[in-house]
N, C-alpha and C positions, 0 to 999 in steps of 0.2 A: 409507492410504499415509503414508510418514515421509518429512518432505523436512529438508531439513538448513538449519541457523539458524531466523529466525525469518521471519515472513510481516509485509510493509507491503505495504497495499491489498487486492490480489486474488491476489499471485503470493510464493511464496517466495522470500525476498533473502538469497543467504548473502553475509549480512555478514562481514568478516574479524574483525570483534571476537569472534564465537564460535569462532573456530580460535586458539587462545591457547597458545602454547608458555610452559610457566614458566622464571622467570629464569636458573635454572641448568641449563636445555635437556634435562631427564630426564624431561619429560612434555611432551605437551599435549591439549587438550580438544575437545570440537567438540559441540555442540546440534541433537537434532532434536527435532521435535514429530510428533503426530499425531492423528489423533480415535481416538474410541475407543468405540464400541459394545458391549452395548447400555447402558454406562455414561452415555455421553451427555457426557464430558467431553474437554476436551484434554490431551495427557501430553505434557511435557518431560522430555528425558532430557538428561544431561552426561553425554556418553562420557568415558572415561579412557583415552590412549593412551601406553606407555611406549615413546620415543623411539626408544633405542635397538635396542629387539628389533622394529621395522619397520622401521628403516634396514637392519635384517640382513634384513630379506626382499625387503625391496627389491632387493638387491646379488645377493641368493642364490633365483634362482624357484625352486628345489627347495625350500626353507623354507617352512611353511604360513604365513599373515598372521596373525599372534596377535590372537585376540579381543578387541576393545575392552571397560573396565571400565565397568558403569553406575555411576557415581558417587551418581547420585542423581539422583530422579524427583521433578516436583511435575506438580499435574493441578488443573483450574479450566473450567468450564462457561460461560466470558465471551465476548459476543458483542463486546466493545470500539467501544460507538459513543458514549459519551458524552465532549464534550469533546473532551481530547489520544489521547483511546484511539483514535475513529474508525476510523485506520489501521493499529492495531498488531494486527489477528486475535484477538486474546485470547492470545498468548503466554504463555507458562507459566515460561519461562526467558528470558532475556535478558542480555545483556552481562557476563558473566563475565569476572572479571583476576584474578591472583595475587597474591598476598602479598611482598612483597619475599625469603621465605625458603624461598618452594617450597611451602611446607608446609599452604597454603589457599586456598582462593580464595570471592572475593564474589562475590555475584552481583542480580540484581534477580530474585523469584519471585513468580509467585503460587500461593498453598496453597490452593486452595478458595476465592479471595477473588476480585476485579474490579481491588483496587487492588496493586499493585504493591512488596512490602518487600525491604528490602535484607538478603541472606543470607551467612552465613558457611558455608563447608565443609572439617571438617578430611579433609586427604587421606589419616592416617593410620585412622583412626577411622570415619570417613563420619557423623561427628556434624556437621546442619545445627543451626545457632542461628540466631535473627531479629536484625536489629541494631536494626529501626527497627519501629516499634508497627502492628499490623494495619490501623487504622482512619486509617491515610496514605496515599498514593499517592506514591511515589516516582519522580520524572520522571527524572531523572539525579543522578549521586553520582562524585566523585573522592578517591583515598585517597592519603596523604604517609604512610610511616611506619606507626602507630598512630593517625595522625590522620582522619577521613573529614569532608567537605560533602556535603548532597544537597538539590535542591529537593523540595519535598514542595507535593504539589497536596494539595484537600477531598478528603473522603472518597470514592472513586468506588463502593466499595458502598451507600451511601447514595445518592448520584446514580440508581443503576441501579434503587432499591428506588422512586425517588419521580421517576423519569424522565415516565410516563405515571399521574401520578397529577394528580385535578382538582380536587379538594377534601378537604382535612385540614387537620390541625394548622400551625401556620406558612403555608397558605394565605389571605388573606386574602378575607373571602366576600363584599364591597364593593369591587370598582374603580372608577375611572375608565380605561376602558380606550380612548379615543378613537386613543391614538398609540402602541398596541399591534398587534402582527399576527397572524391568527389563531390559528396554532398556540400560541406561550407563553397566549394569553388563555387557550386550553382546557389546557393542561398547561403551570402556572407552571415547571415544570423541564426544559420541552423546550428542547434546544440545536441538536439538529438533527443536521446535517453537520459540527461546530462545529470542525473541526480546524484550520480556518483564525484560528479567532477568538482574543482573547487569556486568559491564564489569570493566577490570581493564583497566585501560590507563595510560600510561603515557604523561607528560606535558612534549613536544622540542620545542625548537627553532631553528628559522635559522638565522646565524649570517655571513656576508660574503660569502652568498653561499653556508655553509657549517651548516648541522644539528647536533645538540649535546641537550642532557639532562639539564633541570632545576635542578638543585640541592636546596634540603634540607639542608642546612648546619650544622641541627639539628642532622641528621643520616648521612648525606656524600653518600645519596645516592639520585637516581633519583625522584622528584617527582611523588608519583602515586596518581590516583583517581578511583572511583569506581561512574560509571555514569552509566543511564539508555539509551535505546534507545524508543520514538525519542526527549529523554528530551538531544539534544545534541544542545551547543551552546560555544561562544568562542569569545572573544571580548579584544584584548591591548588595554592599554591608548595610546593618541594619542605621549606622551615622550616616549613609548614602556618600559615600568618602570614595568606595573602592567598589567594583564591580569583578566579577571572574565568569570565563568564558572560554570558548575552546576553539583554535586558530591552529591553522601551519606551522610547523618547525620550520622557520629556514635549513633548508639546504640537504633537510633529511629524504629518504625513500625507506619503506617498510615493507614492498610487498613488488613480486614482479608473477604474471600471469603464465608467462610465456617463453624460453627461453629465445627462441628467432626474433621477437618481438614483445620485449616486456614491458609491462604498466608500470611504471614508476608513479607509486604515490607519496606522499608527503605524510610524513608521520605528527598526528596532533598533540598540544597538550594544553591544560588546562593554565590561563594566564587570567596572573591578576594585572588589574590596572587601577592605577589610582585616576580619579576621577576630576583634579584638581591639578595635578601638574603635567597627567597623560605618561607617566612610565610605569615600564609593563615588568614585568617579574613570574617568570616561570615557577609554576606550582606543583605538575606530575605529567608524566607524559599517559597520553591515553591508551589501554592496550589496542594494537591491532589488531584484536580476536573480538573486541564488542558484536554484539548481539543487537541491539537498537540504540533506543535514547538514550542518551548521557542527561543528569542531573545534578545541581549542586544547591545544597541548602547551608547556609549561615546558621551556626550557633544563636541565641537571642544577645547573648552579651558582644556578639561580635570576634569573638576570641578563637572559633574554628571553625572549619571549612570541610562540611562532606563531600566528597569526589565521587561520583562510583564509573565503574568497568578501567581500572587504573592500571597501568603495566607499574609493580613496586619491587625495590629487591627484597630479597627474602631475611636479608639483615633488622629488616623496620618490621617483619612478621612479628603481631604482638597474643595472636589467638592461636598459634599453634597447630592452623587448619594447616592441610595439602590442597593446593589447588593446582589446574594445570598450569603449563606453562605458555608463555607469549614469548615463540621464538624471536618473532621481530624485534622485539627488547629486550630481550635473555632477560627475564624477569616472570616471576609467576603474576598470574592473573590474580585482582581484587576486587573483587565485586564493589566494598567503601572502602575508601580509605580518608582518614581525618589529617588536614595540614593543617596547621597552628599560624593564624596569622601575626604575620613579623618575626617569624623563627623560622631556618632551614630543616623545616621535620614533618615529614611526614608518617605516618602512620596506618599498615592495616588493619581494621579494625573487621571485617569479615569478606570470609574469602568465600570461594565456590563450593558448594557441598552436593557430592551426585548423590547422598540419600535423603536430600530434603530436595519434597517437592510439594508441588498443590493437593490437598488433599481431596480425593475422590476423584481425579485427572489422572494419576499417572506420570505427572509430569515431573522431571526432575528441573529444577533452577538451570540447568544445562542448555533445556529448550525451553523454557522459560525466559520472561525479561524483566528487570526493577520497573516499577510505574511509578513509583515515587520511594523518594526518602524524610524523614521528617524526626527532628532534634527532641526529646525527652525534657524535660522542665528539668533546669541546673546543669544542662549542655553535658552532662551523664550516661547518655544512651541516646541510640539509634536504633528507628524501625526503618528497612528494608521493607519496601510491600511488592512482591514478584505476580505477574501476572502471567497466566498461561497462554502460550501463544493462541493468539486466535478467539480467545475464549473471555468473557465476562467472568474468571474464575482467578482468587486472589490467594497469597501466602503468606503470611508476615514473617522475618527474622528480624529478632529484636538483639541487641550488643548494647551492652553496659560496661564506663571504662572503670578501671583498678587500677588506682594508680597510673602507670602508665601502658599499661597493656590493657585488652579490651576481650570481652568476653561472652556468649552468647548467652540468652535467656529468656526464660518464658514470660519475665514479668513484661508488663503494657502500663505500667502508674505513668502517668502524664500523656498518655495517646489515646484513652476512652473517646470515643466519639457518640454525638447525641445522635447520630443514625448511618447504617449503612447501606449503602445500595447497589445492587446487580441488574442485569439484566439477563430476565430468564428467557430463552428460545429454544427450541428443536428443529428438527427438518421439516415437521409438519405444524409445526405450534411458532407464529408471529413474535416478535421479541415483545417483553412487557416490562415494564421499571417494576421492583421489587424492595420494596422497603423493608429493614429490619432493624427491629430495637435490641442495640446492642446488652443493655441493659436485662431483659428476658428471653432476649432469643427468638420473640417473636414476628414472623412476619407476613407477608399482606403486599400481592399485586395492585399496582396503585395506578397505573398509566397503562393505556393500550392506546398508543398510538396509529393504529389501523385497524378499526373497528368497521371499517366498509369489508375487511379478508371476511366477518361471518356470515353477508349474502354472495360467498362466493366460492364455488365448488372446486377446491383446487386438487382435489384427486391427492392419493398418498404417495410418498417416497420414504423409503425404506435402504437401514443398509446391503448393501451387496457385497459378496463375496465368492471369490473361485481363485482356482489356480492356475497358472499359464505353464507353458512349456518347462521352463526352467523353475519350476518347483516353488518359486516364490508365492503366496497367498494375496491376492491382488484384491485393494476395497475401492468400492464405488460407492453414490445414492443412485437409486432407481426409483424411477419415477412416473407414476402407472397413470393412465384417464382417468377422468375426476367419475367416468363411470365403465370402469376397466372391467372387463366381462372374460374370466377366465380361460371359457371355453374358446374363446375366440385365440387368433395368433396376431400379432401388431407389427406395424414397423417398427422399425428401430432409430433411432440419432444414438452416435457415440458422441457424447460432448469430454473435452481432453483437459489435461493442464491442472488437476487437482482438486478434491473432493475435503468439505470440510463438515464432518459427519455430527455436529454439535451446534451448526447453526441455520438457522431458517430458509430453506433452498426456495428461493424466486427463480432468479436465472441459470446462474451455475457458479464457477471459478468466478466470474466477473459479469460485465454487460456487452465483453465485445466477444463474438463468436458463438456467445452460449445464449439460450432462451428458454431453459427448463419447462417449466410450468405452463407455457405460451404452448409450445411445441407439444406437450402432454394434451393441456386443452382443446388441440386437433386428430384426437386418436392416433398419438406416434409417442409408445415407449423410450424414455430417454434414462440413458446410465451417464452419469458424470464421473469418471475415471481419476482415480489417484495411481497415478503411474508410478512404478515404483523407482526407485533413486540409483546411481551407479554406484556400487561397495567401495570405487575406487577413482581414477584418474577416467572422463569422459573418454571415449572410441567412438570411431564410426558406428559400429554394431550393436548398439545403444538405442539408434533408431526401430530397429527391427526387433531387438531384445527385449524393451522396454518399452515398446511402441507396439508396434503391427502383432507382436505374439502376445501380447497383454492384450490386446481388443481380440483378436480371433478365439483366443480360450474364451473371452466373458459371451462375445457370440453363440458359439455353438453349446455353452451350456446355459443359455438363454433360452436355446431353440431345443435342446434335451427335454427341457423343461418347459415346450412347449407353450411361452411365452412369446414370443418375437418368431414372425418370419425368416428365415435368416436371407430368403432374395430380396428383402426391402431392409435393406440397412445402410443411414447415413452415417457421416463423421465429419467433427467441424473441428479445425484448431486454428490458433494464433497464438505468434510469438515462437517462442522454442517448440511448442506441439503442431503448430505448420508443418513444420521440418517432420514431425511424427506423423501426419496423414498424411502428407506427400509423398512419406515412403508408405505407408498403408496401399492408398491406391496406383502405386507402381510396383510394387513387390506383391498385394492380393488384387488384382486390379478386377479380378472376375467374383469378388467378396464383399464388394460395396455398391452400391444403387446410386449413390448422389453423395456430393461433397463438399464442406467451405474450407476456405482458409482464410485467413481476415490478419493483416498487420505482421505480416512475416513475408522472412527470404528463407522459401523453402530450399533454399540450397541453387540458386542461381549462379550462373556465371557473371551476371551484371551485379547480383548482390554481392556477391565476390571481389570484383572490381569496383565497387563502391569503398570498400573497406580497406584497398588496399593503403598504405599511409596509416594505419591504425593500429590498436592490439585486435583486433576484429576480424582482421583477416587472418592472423596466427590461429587465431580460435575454431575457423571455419577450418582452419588449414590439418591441423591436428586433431580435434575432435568432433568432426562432423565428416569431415569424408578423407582425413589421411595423406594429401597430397596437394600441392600447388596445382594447377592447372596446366602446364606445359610438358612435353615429352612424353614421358612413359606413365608423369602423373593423369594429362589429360584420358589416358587412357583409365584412367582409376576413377577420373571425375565422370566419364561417360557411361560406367560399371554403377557408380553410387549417388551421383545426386542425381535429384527426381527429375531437376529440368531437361535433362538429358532422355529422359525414358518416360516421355508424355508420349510415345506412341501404343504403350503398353496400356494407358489409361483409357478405360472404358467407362469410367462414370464421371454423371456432370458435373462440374467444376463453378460452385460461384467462387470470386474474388471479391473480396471488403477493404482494400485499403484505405488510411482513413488521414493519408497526408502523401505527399510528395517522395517521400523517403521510401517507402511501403509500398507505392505505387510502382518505383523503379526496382525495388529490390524483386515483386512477383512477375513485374512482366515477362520475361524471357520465357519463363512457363504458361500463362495465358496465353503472349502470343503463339506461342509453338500449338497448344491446342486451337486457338480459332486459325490459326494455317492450316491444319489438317481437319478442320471442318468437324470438330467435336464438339459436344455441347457443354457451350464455357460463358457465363454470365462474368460480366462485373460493374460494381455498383463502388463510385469512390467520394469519398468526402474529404474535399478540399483540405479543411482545417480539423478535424478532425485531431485524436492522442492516441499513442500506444493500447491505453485503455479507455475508454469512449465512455464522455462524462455528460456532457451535454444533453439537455434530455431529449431535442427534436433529436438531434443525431442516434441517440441510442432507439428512439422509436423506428426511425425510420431502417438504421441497420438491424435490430432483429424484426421487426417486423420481415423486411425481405428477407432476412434466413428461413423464418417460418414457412412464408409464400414459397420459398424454394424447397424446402424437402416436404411441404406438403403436397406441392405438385408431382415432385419426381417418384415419392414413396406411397402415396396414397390417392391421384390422378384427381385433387381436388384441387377448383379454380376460388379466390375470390372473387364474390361478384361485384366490388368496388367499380364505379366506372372509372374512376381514377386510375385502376390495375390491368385495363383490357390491352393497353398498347404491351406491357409487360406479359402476359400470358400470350400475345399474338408472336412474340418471340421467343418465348419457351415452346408452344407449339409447335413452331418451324423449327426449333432445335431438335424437339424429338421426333419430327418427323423423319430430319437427317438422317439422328441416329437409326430409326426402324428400317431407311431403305438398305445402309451397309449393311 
């Protein structure tokens, strides 16, 4: 499947930065991805759209949609979990802008690599050149003119080569390792989940083609910065003089997790730097409460500097709104606020508003995020463009200054654009680019990027709804055979972890643990579950509350309604909904047929001890099961986590971990079940992520989630010969199970 822009997390985000009209409105662009078999990598495409001859099909449906131009292709085998990548899928293309003259655009790619360079493409020619050296990782980059800045992270090919390595070169074979925790002790380069944590970067340019260092001239050596991910942003003046960007506070902390064991993080703010003698000058500190991306855009004159998600005091309030507050900064929140370059002044110029939201969504700017900002001709006003979480669905708030206070409005003079575009999907409807002339209002599906889904029967899915124990109204998608026969009753898969009822269900929440449509395609009903959230501070009882009673109501009035079996019913989770089937098939253990769990510690005693040295362990300690391990705790621990109470488990058990980390954290549970001779698969991939990006690796893990609960729930074999040594050992498992 090709989904359009790029993917953050588990789901694809069309970003508006990959719909990029060029400046003189005769083109613009648009990014998909997608795997690619039996290659085994991801492909990035830049489409090429000529403006005007789709405004004319727009206006004229007898005109066919002229075919989109592939600009150019880059392809890379990255699972993206080291560091700042974690989130970004392994994208292939990213953030694409124009040339001031039409005539090229940059872009961020990777060619076969992990780290990310910044690419030129001439539109005449479709000759791509590199701007900045393979063995960089390019986080973000803005261009003035001929002029470019970009932070550049370490190597991430390197990272990925010595990610799960435990002893070599630059290893040290003598620790002290008292105040170490286990994972780095056994892999000095494990970072983990580290998207949170900070990165050092250095601040390049490119000058003539050629890349080199900002110098400090204070040390004589390269400027560095210690920034967050995804607080990454990047912005030259338009004289390419000064550059502003968002780095660590020295010496600050803003936020602590845990009271036995707090996170200390480092409070950011927005610095400028000049570019020429390398001194930095603090601009706004950035609220602790952000929501995602941070963004800054330059006036044309140069003269001021939009900020947004700003911690400001309420002194420089110049709109009059109420917003909440950012206790971290005893400062209320600011969505923009405008600083005046070479003056100590900053200014809010619009702040949070809970009754403006997306319109037809529901959504307030609360759960909402800015996807860009963008300066008004006469540096007079500012559009806000808010985008609904999850969702191809946009807002605009527009602020006009007066004088010196700033004020909201309807007007849009100098933001007309010669087209705009979405992307429309459903649960059962593929995404398609959708053009509209702002001008009339009209519009016109223009791209379907997978036109192979219409020779292919993928059965329906629909929303679901019931209520669980505790009164809450719980939604799912459910998702029937492509030749679902009423009369009939099905298995079940409960796939966990979150349900996103507005976009095109393939797999499910993600591609690690879930396989929707796969699993459907083999006669087995699958509900994708949106669990519902805790009103308050996590507890133990969260598991069960939110977990095992939210799946057992959607069951039994599954089977009321005479849809589903309820003796043939799976559940798959990873990550935090591990920990949720875990307690599933130990708390109902006579309510489930067969089960996965993929890239979690479902509450282990070694994932436990993994953590300790961390805030991770606090976390387990308090909101997952209530007690340290020792004394009268262990007795709470052998009352509540699951690995304690695998004797109670009656249904088979696959394991997917998909690295090292993952692998230790489920063992104690696997092995406790192959001790007691239950039937317990696992299947692990070495190199593997959190969320499984690679595409052999994603085939091959759901594929076997498939093979697994189409065996246990509906006693059917592949007859692959490749598959026979794997069913000769599910066999002998459920033979086991029949003799007890």
């Amino acid at each position: 499947m090709s989904y359009f822009g790029t993917r953050f997390l588990s789901a694809p985000d069309d970003l508006e930065d990959d719909g990029v009209v060029s400046p003189d409105g005769r083109y613009f662009v648009k990014v998909t991805h997608r795997g690619v078999l039996p290659g085994g990598f991801t492909e990035g495409t830049l489409w090429l759209f000529e403006t005007a001859a789709v405004l004319r099909a727009i206006h004229d449906p007898k005109l066919a949609v002229p075919a989109p131009l592939p600009l150019l292709r880059m392809e890379a085998a990255v699972n993206g979990g080291l560091g700042l990548m974690v989130l970004d899928a392994g994208n292939a293309i990213s953030s694409p802008r124009w040339s001031p003259d039409s005539r090229s655009l940059m872009f961020l790619g990777r060619n076969g690599h992990s780290n990310h360079q910044l690419f030129t493409a001439d539109l005449e020619t479709h000759a791509v050149h590199p701007l900045t050296p393979p063995d960089q990782d390019v986080l973000a980059y803005s261009g003035s003119g001929a002029e470019i800045v970009y932070l550049a992270a370490a190597d991430a090919d390197l990272q990925a080569q010595q990610a799960w390595v435990s002893a070599g070169p630059g290893i040290p074979e003598i620790v002290a390792g008292t105040d170490t925790p286990l994972m780095p002790l056994l892999y000095p380069h494990f970072r983990g989940n580290a998207f949170g944590d900070p990165q050092q970067v250095g601040l390049w340019r490119v000058q003539a083609g050629l890349p080199a260092p900002v110098i400090d001239p204070a040390t004589g050596e390269p400027v560095r910065l210690t920034i967050h991910y995804p607080a990454l942003a990047a912005a030259i003046s338009p004289d390419a003089g000064h550059v502003v960007t968002v780095a660590e506070v020295a010496g600050s902390v803003t936020e602590s997790n845990s009271t036995s064991e707090p996170t200390r993080k480092k409070a950011l703010e927005y610095t400028l730097i000049d570019l020429h003698s390398g001194r930095r000058e603090s601009l706004a500190r950035v609220s602790a409460q952000r929501t995602g991306q941070l963004f800054i855009a330059w006036s044309a004159d140069g003269s001021q500097i939009a900020l947004t998600e700003v911690a400001i005091t309420g002194t420089n309030d110049s709109n009059g709104m109420h917003g909440a507050t950012d206790a971290a900064n005893a400062s209320p929140l600011c969505d923009v606020a405008v600083a005046r370059f070479g003056a100590a002044d900053i200014t809010c110029a619009l702040r949070p508003d809970p009754k403006f939201g997306v319109p037809g969504r529901k959504v307030p700017t609360s759960a909402a995020e800015i996807s860009r900002i963008d300066w008004m001709s006469g540096g007079q006003g500012i559009r806000a463009r808010y985008k609904a979480h999850k969702e191809s669905a946009y807002a605009d708030r527009i602020v006009r200054r007066h004088g010196s206070a700033w004020s909201v409005t309807s007007e849009i003079a100098g933001l007309r654009r010669v087209v705009e575009l979405t992307v429309s999907e459903g649960l059962n409807d593929p995404p398609k680019l959708v053009v509209t002339d702002p001008a009339t209002h009209r519009s016109r599906a223009i791209f379907d990027p997978n036109p192979q889904f219409g020779a292919i029967a993928l059965g329906r899915v629909r929303v679901y709804r019931w209520k669980d124990p505790h009164g809450w109204e719980d939604e799912g998608g459910l998702a029937l055979p492509p030749d679902f026969n009423p009369a009939r009753r099905y298995p079940l898969v409960i796939q966990t972890h979150g349900f996103n009822a507005i976009q095109f269900f393939r797999a499910g929440y993600s591609d690690t643990a879930n396989a929707g449509r796969a699993l459907a395609g083999r006669d087995i009903v699958v509900l994708q579950v949106h669990e519902p959230t805790s009103p308050g501070e996590s507890i133990p009882s969260e598991g069960t509350e939110f977990g095992v009673d939210v799946y057992l109501a959607a069951v039994d009035q599954l089977a009321a309604e005479g849809v589903i079996d309820p003796d043939r019913v799976g559940i798959s989770g990873y990550s935090y909904s591990g920990w949720l089937v875990a307690n599933a098939i130990t708390h109902a253990p006579g309510r489930f047929a067969a089960a996965e769990i993929a890239n979690s510690d479902p509450i282990t005693l070694t994932g436990y001890n993994e953590y300790v040295g961390t805030p991770q362990a606090a976390i387990v300690t308090e909101n997952y099961v209530g007690a340290r391990p020792y004394g009268d705790g262990l007795k709470t621990w052998m009352e509540r986590a699951p690995s304690f109470n695998t004797d109670k488990i009656t249904a088979p058990v696959l394991f997917q971990p998909a690295d090292p980390w993952h692998l230790l954290s489920s063992w104690d549970m696997y092995a406790a079940l192959r001790d007691q001779g239950k039937p317990v698969e696992l299947q692990y991939i070495r190199t593997g992520e959190h969320n499984i990006r690679k595409p052999l690796q994603v085939l091959a893990h759901e594929e076997m989630l498939v093979d697994w609960f189409d065996f246990w729930l509906n006693g059917h074999e592949d007859p692959a010969p490749a598959k026979a040594t794997q069913y000769d050992r599910w066999r002998h498992l459920r033979d086991l199970r029949q003799s007890k």
